[in-house]
Backbone as a ProteinNet text record, in pm:
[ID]
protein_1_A
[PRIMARY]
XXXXXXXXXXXXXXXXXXXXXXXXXXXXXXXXXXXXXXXXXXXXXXXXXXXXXXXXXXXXXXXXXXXXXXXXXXXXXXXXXXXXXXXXXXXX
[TERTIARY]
-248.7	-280.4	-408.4	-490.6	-632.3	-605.5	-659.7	-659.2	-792	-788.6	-889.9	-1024.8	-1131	-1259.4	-1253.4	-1211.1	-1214.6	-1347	-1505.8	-1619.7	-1663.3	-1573.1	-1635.3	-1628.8	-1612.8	-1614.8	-1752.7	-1794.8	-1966.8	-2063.3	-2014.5	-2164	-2154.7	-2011.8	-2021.1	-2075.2	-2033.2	-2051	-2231.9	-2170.2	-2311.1	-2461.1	-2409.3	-2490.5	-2540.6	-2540.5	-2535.4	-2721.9	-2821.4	-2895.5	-3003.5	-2928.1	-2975.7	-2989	-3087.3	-3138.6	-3016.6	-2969.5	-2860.3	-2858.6	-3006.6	-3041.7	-3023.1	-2992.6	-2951.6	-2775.4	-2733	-2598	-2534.3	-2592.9	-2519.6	-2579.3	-2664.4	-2731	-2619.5	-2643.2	-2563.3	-2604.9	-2707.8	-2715.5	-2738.8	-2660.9	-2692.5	-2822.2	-2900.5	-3093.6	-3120.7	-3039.1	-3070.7	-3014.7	-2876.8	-2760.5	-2749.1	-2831.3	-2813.6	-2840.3	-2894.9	-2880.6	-2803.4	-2711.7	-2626.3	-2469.4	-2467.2	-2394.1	-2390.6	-2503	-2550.6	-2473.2	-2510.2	-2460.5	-2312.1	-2238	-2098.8	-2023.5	-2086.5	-2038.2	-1977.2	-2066.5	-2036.2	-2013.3	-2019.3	-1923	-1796.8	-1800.9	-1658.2	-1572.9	-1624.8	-1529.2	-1515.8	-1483	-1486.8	-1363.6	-1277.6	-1158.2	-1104.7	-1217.3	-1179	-1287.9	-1366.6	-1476.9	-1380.7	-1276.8	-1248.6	-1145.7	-1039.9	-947.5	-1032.4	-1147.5	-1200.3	-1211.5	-1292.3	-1385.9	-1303.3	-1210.4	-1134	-1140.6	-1244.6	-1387.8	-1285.5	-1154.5	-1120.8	-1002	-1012.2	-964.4	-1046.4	-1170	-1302.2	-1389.9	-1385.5	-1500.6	-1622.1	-1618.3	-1721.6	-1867.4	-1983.3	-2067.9	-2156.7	-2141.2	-2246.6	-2153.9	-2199.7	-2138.6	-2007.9	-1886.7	-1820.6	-1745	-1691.5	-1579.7	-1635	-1781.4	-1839.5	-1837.5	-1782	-1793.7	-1876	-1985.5	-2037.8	-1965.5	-1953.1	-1837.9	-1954.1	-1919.8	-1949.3	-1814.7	-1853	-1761	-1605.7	-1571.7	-1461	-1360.9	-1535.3	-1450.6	-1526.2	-1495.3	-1597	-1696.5	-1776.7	-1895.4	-1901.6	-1855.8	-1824.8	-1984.4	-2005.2	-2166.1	-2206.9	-2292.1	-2295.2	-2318.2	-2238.8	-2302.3	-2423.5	-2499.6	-2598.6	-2727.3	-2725.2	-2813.3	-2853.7	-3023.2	-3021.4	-2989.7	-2920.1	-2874.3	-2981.1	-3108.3	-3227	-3279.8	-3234.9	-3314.6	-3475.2	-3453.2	-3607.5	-3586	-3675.5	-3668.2	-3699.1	-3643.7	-3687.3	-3801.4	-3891	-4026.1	-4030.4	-4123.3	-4149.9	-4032	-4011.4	-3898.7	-3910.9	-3841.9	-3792.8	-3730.4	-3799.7	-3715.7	-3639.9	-3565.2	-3500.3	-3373.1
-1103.3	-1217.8	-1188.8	-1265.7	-1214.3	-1338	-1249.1	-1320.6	-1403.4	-1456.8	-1586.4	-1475.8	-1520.4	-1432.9	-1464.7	-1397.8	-1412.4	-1405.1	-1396.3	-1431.1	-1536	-1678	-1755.1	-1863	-1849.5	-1939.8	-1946.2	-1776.5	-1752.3	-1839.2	-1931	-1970.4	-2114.9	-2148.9	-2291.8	-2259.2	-2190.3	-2186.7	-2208.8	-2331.7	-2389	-2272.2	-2140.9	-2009.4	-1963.3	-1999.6	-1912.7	-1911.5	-1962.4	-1962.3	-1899.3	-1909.4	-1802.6	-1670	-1607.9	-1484.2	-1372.7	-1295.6	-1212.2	-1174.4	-1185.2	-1106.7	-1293	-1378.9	-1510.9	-1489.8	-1457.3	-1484.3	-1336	-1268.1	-1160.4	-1128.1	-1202.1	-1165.2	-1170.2	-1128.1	-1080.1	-1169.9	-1254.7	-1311.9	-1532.5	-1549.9	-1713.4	-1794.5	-1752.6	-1826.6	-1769.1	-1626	-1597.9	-1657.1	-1684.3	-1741.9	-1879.6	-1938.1	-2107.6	-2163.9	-2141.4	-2185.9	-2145.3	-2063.2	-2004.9	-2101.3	-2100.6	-2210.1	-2283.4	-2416.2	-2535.1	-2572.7	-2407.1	-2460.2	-2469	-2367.7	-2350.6	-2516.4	-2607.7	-2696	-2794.8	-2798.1	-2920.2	-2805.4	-2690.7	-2596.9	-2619.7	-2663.7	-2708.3	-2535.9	-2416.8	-2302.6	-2260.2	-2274.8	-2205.7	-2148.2	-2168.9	-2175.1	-2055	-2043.7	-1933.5	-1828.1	-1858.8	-1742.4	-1683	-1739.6	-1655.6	-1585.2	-1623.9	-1585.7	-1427.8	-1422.8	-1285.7	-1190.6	-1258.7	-1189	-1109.3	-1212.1	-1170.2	-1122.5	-1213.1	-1123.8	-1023.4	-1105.2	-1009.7	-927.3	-858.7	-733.1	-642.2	-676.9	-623.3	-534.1	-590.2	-560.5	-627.9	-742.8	-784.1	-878.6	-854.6	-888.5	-1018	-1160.5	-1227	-1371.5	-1460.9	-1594.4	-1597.7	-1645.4	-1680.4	-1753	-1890.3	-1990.6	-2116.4	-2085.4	-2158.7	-2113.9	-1977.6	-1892.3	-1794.9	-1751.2	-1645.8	-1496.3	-1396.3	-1299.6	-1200.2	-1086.5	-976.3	-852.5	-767	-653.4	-692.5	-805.8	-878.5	-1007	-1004.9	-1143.9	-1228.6	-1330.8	-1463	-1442.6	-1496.4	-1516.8	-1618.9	-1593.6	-1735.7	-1798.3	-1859.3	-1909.3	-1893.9	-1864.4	-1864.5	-1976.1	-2000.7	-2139.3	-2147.9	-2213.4	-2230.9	-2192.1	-2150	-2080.9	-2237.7	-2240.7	-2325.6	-2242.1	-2311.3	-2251.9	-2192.2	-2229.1	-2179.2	-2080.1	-2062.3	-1957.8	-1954.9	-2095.3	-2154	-2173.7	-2068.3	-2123.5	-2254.8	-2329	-2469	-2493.7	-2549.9	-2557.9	-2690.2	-2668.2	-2829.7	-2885.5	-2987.2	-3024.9	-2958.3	-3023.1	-2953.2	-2827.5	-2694.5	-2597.9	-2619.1	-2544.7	-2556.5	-2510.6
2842.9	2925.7	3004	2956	3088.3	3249.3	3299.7	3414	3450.2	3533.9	3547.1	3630	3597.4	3686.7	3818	3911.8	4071.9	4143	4030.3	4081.9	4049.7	3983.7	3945	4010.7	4137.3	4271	4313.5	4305.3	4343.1	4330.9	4151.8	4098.6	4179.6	4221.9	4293.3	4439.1	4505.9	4651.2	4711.3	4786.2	4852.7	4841.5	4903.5	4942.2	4844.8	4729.2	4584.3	4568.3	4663.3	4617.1	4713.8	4835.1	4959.3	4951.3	5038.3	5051.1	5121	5063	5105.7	5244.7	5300.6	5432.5	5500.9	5449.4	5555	5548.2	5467.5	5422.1	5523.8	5497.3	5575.5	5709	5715.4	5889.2	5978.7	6110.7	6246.9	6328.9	6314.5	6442.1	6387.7	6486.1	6447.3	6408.9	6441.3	6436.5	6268.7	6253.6	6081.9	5979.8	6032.3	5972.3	5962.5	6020.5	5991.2	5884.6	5785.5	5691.6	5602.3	5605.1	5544.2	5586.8	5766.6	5783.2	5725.8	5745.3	5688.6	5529.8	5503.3	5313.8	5364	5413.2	5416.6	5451.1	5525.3	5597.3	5450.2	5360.3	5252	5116.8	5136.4	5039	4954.8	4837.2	4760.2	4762.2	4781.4	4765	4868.2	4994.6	5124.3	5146.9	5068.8	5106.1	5010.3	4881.5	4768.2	4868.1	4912.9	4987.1	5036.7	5171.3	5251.7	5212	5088.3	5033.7	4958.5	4885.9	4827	4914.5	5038.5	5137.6	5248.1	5285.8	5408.3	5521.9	5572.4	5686	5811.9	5876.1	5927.1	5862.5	5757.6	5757.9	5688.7	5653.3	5576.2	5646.2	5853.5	5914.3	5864.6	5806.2	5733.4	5823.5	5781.4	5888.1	5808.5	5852.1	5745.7	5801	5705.2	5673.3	5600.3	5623.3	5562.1	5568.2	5489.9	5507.5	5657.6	5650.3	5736.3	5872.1	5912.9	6032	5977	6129.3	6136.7	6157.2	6090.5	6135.2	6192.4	6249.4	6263.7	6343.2	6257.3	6241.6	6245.2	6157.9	6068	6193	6278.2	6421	6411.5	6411.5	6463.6	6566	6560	6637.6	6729.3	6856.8	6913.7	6984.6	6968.4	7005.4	7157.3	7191	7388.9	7430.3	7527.6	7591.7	7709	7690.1	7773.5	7735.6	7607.2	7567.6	7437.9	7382.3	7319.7	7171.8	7095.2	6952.3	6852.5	6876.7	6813	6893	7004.5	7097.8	7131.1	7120	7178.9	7334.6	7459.4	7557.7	7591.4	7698.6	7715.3	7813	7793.1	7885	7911.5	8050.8	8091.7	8201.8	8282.1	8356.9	8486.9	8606.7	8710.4	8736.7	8820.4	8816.9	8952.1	8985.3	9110.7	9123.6
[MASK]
++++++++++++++++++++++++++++++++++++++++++++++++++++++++++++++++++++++++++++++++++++++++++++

């Protein structure tokens, strides 16, 4: 009996065409487009089932969360998501 290829989720997944260093980056401003794909991803659900970010320690994109060292990445608040300071406006 052969079994079914457990990499053949790869060739569907949104990411399949991204730069490894977006897909596995550590920090959100690298990782957004790696998000982006994950959001309308038909395999996200086979990603996280291979990957298993938290029991892997795994550092990158997966299942449409950012992981690092196999935890979610919870976003900071107050900070702008591109890490563009904001200029211009009232200080005070």
């Amino acid at each position: 009996m052969l079994l079914p290829d457990s990499s053949s989720w790869q060739a569907a997944a949104a990411c399949a065409g991204l730069s490894p260093s977006v897909v596995f980056a550590r920090r959100p401003q690298q990782a957004a487009p790696a998000l982006r794909a994950c959001a309308s991803c038909p395999v996200r659900r086979e990603c996280e089932a291979a990957v298993v970010p938290a029991e892997s320690w795994f550092d990158g994109v997966c299942a449409g969360r950012l992981w690092r060292n196999g935890r979610p990445v919870v976003p900071r608040r107050g900070r702008s998501s591109a890490g563009v300071a904001h200029s211009g406006g009232p200080r005070g």
